[in-house]
PyMOL CGO cylinders between C-alpha atoms (Angstrom):
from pymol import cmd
from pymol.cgo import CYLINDER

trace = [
    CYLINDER, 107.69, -22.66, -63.41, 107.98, -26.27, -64.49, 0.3, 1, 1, 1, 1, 1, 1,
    CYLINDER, 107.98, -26.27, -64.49, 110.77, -26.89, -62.75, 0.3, 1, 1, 1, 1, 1, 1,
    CYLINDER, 110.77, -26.89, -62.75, 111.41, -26.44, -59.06, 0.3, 1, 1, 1, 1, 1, 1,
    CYLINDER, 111.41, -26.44, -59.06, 112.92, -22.92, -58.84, 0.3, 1, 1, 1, 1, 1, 1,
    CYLINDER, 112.92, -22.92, -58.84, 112.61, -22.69, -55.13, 0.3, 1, 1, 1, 1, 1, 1,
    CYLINDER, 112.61, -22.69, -55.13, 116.49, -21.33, -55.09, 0.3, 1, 1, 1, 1, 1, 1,
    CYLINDER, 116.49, -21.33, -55.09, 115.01, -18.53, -57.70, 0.3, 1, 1, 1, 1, 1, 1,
    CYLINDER, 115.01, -18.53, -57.70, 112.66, -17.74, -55.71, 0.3, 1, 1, 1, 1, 1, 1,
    CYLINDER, 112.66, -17.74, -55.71, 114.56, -17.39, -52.46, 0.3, 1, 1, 1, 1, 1, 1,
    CYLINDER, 114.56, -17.39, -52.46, 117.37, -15.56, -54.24, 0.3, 1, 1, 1, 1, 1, 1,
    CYLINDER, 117.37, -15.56, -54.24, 115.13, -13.09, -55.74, 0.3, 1, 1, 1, 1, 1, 1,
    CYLINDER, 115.13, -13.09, -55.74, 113.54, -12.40, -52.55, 0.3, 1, 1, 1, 1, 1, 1,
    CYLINDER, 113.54, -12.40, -52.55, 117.08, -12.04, -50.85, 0.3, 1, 1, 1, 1, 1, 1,
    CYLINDER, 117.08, -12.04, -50.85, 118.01, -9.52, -53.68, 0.3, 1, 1, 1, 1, 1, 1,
    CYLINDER, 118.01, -9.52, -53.68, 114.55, -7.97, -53.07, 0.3, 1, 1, 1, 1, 1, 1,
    CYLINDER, 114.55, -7.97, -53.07, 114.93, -7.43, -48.90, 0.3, 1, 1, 1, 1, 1, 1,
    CYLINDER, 114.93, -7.43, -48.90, 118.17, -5.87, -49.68, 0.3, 1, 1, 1, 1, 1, 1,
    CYLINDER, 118.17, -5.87, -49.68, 116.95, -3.48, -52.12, 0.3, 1, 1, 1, 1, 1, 1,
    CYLINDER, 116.95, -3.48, -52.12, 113.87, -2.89, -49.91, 0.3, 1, 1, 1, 1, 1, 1,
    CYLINDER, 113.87, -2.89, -49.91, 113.81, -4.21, -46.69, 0.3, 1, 1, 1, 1, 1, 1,
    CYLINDER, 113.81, -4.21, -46.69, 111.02, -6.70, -45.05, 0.3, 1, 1, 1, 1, 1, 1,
    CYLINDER, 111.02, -6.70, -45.05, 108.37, -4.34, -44.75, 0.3, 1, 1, 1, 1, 1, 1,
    CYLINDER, 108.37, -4.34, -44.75, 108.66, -2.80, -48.45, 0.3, 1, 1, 1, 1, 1, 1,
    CYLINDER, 108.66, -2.80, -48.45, 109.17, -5.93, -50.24, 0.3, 1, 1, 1, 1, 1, 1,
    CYLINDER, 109.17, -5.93, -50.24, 106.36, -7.85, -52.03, 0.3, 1, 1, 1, 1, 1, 1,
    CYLINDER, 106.36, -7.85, -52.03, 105.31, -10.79, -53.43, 0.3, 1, 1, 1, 1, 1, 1,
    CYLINDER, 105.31, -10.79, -53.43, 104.76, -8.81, -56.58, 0.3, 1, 1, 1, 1, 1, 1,
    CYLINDER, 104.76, -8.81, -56.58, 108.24, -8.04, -56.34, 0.3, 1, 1, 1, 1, 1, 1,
    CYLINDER, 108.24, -8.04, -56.34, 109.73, -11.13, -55.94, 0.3, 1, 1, 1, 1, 1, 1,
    CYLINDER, 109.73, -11.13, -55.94, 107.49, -12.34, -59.18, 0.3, 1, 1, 1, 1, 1, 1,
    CYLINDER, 107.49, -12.34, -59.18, 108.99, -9.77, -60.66, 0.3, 1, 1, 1, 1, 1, 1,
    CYLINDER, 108.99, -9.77, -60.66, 112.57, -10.22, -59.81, 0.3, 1, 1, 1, 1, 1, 1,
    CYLINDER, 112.57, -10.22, -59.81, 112.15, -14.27, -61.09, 0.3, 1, 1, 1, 1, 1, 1,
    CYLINDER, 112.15, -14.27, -61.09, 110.40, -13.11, -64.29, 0.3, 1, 1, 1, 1, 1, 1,
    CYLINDER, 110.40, -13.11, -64.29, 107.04, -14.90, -63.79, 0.3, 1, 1, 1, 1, 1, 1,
    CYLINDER, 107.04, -14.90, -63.79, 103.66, -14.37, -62.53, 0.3, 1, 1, 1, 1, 1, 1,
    CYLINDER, 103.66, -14.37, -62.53, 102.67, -14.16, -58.82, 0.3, 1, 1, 1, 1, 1, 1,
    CYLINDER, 102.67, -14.16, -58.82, 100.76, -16.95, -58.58, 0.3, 1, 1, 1, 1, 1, 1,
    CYLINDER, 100.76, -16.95, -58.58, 104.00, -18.92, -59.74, 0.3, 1, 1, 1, 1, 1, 1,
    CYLINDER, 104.00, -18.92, -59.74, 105.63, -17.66, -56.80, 0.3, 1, 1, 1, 1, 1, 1,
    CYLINDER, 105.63, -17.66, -56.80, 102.67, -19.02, -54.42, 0.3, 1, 1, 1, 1, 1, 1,
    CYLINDER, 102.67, -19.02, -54.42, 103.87, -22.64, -55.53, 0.3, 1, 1, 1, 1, 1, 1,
    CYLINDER, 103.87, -22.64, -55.53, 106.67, -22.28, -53.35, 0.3, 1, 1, 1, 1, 1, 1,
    CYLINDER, 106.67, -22.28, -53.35, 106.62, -20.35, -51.16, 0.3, 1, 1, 1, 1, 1, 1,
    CYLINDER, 106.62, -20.35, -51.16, 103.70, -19.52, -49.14, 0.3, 1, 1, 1, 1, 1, 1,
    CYLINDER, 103.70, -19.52, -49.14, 104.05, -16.12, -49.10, 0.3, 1, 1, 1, 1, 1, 1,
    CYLINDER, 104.05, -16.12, -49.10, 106.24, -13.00, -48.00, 0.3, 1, 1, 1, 1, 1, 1,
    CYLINDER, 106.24, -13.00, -48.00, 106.84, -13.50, -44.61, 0.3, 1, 1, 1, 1, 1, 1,
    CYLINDER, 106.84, -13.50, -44.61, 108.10, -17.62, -45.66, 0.3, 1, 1, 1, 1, 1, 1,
    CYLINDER, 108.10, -17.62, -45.66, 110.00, -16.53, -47.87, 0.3, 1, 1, 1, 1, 1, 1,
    CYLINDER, 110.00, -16.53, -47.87, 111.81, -13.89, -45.54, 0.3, 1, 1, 1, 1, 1, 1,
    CYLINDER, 111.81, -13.89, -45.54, 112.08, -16.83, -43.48, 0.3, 1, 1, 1, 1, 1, 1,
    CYLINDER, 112.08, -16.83, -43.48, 113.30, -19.51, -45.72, 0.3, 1, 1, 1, 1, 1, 1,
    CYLINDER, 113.30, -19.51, -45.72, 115.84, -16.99, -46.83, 0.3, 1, 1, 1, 1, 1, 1,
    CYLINDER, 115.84, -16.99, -46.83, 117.23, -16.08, -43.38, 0.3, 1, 1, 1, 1, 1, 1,
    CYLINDER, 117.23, -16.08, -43.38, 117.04, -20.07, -42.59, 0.3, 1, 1, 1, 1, 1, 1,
    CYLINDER, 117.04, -20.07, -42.59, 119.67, -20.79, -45.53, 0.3, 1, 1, 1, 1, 1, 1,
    CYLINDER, 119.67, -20.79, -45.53, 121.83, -18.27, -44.84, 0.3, 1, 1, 1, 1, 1, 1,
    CYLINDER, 121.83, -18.27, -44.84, 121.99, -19.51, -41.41, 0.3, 1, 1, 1, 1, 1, 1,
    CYLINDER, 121.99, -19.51, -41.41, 122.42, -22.38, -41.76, 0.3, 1, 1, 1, 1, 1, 1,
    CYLINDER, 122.42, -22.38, -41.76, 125.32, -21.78, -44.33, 0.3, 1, 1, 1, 1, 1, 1,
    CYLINDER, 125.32, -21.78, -44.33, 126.83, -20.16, -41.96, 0.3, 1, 1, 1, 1, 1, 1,
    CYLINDER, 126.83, -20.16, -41.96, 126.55, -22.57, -39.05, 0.3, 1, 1, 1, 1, 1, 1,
    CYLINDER, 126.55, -22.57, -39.05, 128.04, -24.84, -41.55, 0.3, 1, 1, 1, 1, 1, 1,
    CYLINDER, 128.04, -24.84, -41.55, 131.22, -23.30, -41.91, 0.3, 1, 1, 1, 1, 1, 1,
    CYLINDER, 131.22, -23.30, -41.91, 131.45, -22.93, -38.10, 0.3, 1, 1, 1, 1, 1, 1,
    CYLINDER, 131.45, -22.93, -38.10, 131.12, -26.80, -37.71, 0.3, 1, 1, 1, 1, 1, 1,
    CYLINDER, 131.12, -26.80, -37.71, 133.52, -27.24, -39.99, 0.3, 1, 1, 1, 1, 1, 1,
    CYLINDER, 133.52, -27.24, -39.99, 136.26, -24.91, -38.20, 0.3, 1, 1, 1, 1, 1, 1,
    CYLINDER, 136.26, -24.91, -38.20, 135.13, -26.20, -34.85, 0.3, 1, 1, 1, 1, 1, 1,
    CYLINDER, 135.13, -26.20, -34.85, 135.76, -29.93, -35.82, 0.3, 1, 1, 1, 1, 1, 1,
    CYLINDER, 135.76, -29.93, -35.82, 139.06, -28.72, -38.07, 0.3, 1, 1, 1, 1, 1, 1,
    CYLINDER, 139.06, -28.72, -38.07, 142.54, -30.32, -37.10, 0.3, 1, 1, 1, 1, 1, 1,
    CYLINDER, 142.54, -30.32, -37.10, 144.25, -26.75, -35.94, 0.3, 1, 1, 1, 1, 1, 1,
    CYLINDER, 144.25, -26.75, -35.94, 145.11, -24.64, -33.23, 0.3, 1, 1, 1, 1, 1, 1,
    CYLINDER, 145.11, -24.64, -33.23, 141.88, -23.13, -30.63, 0.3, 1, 1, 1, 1, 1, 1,
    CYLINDER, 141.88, -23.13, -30.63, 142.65, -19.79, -31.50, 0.3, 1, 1, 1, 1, 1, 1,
    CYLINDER, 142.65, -19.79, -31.50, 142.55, -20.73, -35.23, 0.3, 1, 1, 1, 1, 1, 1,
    CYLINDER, 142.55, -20.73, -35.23, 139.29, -22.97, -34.41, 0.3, 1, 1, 1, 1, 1, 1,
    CYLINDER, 139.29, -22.97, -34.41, 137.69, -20.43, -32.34, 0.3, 1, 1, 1, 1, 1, 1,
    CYLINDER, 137.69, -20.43, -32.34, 138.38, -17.29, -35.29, 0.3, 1, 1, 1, 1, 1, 1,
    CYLINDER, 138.38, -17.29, -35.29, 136.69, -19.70, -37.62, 0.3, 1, 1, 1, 1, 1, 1,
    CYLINDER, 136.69, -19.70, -37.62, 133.86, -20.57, -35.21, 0.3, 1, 1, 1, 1, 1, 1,
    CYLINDER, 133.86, -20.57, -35.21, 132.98, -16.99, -34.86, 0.3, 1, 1, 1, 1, 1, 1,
    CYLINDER, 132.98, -16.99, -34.86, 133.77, -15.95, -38.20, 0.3, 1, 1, 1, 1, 1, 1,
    CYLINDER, 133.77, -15.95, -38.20, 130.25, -17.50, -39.15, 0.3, 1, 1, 1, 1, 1, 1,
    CYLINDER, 130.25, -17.50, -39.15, 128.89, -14.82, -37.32, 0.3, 1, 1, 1, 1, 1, 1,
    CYLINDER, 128.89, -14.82, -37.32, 130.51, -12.06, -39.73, 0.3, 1, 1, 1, 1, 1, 1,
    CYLINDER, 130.51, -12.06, -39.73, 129.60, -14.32, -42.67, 0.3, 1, 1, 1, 1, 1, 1,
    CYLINDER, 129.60, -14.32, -42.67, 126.28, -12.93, -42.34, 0.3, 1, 1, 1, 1, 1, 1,
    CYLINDER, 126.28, -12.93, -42.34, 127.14, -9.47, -41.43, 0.3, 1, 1, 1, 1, 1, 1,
    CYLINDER, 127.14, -9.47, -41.43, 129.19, -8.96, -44.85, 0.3, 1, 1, 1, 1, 1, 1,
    CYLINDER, 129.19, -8.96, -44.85, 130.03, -9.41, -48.27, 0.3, 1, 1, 1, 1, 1, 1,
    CYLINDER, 130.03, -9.41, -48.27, 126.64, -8.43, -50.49, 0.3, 1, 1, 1, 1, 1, 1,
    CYLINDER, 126.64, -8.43, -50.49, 125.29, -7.52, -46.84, 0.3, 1, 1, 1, 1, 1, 1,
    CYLINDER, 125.29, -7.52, -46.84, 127.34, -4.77, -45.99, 0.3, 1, 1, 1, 1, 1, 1,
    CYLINDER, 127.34, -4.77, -45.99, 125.98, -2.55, -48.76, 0.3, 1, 1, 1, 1, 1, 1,
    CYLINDER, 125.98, -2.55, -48.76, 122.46, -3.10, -47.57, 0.3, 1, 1, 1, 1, 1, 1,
    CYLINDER, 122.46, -3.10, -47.57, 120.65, -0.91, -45.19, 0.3, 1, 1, 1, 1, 1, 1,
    CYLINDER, 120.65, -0.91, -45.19, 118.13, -3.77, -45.04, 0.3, 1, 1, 1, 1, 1, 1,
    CYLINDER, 118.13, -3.77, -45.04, 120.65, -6.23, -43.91, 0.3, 1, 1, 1, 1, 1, 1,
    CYLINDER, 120.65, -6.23, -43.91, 120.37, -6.55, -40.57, 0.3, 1, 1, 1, 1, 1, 1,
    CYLINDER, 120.37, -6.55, -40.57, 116.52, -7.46, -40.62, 0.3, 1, 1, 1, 1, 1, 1,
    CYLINDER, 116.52, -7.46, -40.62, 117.67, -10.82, -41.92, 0.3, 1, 1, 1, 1, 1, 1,
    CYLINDER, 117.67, -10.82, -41.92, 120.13, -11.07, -38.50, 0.3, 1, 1, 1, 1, 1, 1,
    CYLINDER, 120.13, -11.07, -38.50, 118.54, -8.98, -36.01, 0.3, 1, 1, 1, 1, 1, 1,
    CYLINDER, 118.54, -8.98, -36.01, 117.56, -11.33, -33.00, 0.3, 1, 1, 1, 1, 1, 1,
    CYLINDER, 117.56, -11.33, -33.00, 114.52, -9.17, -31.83, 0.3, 1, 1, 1, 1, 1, 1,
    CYLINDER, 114.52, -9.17, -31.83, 113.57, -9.24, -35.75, 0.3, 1, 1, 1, 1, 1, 1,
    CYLINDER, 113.57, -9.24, -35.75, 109.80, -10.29, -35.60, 0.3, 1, 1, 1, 1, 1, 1,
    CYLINDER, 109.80, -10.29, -35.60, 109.59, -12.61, -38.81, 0.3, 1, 1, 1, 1, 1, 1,
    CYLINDER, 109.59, -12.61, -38.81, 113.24, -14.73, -38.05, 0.3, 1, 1, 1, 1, 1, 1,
    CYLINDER, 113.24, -14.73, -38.05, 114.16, -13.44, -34.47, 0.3, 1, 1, 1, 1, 1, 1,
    CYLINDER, 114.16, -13.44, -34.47, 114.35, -17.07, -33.26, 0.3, 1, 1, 1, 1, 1, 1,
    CYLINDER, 114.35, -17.07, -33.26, 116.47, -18.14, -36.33, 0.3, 1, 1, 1, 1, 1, 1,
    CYLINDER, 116.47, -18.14, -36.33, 118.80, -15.85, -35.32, 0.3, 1, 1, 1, 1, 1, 1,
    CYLINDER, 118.80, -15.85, -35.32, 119.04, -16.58, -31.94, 0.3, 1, 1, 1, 1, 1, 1,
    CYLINDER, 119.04, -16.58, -31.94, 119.14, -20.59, -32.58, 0.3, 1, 1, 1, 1, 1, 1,
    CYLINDER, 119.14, -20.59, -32.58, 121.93, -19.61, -34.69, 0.3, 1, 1, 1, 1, 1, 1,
    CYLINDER, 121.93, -19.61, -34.69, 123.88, -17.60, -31.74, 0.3, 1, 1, 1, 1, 1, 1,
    CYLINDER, 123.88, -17.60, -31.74, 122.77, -20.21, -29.23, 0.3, 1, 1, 1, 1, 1, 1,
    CYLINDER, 122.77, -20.21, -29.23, 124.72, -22.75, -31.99, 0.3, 1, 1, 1, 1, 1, 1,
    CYLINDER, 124.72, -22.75, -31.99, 127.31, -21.10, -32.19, 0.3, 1, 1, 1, 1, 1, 1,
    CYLINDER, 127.31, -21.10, -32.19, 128.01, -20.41, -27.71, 0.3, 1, 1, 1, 1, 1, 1,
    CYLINDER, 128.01, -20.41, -27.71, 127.65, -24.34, -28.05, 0.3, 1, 1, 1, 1, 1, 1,
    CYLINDER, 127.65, -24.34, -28.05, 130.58, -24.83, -30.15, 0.3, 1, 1, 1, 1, 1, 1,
    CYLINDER, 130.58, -24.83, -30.15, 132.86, -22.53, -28.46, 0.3, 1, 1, 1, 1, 1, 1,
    CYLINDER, 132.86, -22.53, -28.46, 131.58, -23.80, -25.27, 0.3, 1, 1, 1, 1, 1, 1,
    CYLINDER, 131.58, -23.80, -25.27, 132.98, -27.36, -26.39, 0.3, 1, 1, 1, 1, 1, 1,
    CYLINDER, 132.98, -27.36, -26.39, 135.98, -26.02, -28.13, 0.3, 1, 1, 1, 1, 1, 1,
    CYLINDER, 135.98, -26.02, -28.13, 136.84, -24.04, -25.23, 0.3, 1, 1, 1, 1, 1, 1,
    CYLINDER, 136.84, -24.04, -25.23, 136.29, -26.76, -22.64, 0.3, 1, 1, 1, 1, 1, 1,
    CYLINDER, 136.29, -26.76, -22.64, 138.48, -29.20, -24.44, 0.3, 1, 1, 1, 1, 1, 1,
    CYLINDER, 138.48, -29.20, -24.44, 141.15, -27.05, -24.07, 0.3, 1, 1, 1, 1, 1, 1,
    CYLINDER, 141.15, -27.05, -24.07, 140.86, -26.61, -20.33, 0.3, 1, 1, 1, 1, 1, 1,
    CYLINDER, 140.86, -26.61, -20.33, 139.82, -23.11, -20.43, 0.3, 1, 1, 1, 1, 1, 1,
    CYLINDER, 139.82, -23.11, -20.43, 137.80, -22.26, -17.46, 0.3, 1, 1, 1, 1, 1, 1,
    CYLINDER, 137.80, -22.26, -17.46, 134.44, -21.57, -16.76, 0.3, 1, 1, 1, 1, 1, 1,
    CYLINDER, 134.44, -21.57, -16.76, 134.01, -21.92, -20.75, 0.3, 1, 1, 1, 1, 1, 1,
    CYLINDER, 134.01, -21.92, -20.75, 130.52, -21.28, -21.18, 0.3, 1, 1, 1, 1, 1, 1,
    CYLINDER, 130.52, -21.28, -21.18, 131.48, -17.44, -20.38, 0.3, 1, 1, 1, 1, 1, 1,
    CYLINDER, 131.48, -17.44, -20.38, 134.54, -17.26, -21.96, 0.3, 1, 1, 1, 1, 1, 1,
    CYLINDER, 134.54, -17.26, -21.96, 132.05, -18.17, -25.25, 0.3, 1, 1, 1, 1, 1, 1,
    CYLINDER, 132.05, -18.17, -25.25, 130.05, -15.52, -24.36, 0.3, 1, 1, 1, 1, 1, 1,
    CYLINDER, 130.05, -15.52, -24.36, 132.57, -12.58, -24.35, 0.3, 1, 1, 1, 1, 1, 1,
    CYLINDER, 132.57, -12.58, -24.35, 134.07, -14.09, -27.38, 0.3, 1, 1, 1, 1, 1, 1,
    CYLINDER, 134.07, -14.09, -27.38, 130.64, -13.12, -29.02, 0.3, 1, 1, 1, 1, 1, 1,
    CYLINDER, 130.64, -13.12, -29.02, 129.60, -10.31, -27.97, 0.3, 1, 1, 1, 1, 1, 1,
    CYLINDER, 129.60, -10.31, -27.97, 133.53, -8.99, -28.64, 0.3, 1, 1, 1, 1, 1, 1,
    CYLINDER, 133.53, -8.99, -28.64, 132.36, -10.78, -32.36, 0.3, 1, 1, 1, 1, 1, 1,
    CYLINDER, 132.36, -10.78, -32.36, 129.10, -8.68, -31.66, 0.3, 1, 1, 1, 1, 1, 1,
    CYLINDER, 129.10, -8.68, -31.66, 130.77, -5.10, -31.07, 0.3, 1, 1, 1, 1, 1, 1,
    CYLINDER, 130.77, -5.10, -31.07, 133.24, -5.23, -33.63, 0.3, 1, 1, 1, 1, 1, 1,
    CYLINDER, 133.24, -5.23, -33.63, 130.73, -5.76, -35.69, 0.3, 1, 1, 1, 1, 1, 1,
    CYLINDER, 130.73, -5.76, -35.69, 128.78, -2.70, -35.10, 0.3, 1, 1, 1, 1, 1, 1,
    CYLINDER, 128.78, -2.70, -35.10, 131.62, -0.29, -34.86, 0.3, 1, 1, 1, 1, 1, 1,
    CYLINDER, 131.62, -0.29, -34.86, 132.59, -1.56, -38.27, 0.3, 1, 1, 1, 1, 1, 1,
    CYLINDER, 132.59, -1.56, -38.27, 136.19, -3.26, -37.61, 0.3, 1, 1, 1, 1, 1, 1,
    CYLINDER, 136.19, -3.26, -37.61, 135.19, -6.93, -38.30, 0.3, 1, 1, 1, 1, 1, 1,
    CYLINDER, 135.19, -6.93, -38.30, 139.02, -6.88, -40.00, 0.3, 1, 1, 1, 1, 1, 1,
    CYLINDER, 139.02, -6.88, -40.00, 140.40, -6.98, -36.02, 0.3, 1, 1, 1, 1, 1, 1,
    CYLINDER, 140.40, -6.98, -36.02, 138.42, -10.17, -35.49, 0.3, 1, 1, 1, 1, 1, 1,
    CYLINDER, 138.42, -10.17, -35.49, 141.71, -12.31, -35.17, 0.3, 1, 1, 1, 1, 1, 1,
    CYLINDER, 141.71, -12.31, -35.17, 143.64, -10.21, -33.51, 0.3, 1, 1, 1, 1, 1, 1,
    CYLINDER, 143.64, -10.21, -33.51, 140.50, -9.78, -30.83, 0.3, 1, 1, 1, 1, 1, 1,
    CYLINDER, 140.50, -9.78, -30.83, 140.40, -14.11, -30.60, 0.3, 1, 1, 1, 1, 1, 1,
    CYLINDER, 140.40, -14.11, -30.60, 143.88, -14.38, -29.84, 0.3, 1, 1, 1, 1, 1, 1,
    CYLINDER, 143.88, -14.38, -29.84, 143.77, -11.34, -27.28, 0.3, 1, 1, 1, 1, 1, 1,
    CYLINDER, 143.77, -11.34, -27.28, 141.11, -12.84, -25.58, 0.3, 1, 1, 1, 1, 1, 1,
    CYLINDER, 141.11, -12.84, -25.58, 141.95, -16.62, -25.86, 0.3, 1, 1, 1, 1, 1, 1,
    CYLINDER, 141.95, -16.62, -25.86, 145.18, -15.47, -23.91, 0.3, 1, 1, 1, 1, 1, 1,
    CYLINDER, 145.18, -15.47, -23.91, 143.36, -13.66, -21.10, 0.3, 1, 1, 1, 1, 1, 1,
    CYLINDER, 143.36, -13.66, -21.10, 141.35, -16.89, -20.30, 0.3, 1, 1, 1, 1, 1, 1,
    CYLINDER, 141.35, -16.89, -20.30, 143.93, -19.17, -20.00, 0.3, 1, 1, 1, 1, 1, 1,
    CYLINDER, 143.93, -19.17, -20.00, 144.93, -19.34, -15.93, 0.3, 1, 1, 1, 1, 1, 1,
    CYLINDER, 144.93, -19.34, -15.93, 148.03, -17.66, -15.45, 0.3, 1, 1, 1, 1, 1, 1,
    CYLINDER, 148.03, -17.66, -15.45, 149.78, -20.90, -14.23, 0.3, 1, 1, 1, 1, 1, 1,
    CYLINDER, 149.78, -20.90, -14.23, 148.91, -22.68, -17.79, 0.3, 1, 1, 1, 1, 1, 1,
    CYLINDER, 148.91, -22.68, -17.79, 152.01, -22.02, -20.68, 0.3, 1, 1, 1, 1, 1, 1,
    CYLINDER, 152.01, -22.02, -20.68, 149.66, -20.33, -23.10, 0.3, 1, 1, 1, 1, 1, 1,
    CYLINDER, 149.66, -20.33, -23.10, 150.15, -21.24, -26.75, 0.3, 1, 1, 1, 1, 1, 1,
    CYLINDER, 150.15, -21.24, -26.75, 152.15, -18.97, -28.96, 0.3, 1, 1, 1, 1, 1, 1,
    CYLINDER, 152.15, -18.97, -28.96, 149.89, -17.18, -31.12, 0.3, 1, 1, 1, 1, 1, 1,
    CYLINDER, 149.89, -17.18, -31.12, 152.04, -15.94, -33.63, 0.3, 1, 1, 1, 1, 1, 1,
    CYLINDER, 152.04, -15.94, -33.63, 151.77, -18.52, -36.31, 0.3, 1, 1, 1, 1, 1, 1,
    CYLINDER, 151.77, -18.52, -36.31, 148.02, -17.62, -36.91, 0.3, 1, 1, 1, 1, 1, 1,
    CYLINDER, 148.02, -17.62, -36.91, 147.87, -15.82, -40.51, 0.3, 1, 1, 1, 1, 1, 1,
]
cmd.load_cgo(trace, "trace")
């Protein structure tokens, strides 16, 4: 590998964890999934568990990406908060969702990238935190919280699709009952 192939590397170890999971996947198989030799592999990456790593590191931080972006976007809360927390389902589907493997990449107790995953989560509470408190909503800090672990839930019963409709339920309910709440109804 002349070149630096670090992305081949790390994709071919994604593609591996999904076919395999942490535990079954191997070095070997990674070289094999990039087409070249073992010790190729070895010049970047240090081994298995950095490459798990580096893998659930990108796709975190891809994803935290996207949530700046929607938390710093000129729109609506509820259309900054849906895109805030739709980072969080980023990870949970597309190529993901077919993969019993996935969630070793996004579990929080995971042993090899735990601590990624909960940096990310901790990232994201920030952002609605900030959202949430420039908007007056009180005691903001929880209202972030039940906004993800709503995220959380609706993720593990499978219904991801009622993510919007679950933001702008929720947004309404923490708005103090003197406060004109924002219609909703123009969100897509």
């Amino acid at each position: 590998m002349a070149a630096d192939r670090t992305a081949d590397v790390l994709d071919a170890t994604l593609r591996c964890l999904l076919r395999y999971g942490v535990r079954r996947t191997t070095v070997d198989d990674i070289a094999a999934e990039v087409g070249v030799s073992r010790s190729a592999v070895y010049q970047y990456v240090r081994g298995k568990d950095d490459a798990v790593r580096r893998v659930a590191d990108r796709l975190h931080r891809r994803a935290l990406t996207h949530a700046r972006e929607a938390a710093v976007a000129d729109a609506p809360l509820a259309e900054r908060v849906h895109g805030i927390l739709s980072a969080k389902v980023e990870l949970a589907t597309g190529p993901f969702t077919e993969s019993p493997h996935a969630t070793e990449l996004f579990d929080e107790q995971a042993r090899l990238c735990g601590d990624i995953c909960r940096e990310f989560t901790d990232e994201l509470h920030s952002l609605l935190t900030t959202s949430l408190a420039a908007e007056h909503i009180d005691r903001p800090a929880d209202a972030a919280r039940i906004l993800l672990a709503t995220t959380i839930g609706l993720l593990s019963t499978g219904r991801p699709d009622l993510l919007r409709r679950a933001t702008v339920a929720l947004l309404g309910g923490f708005y103090d009952h003197h406060t004109a709440y924002p219609s909703m109804r123009s969100l897509p």
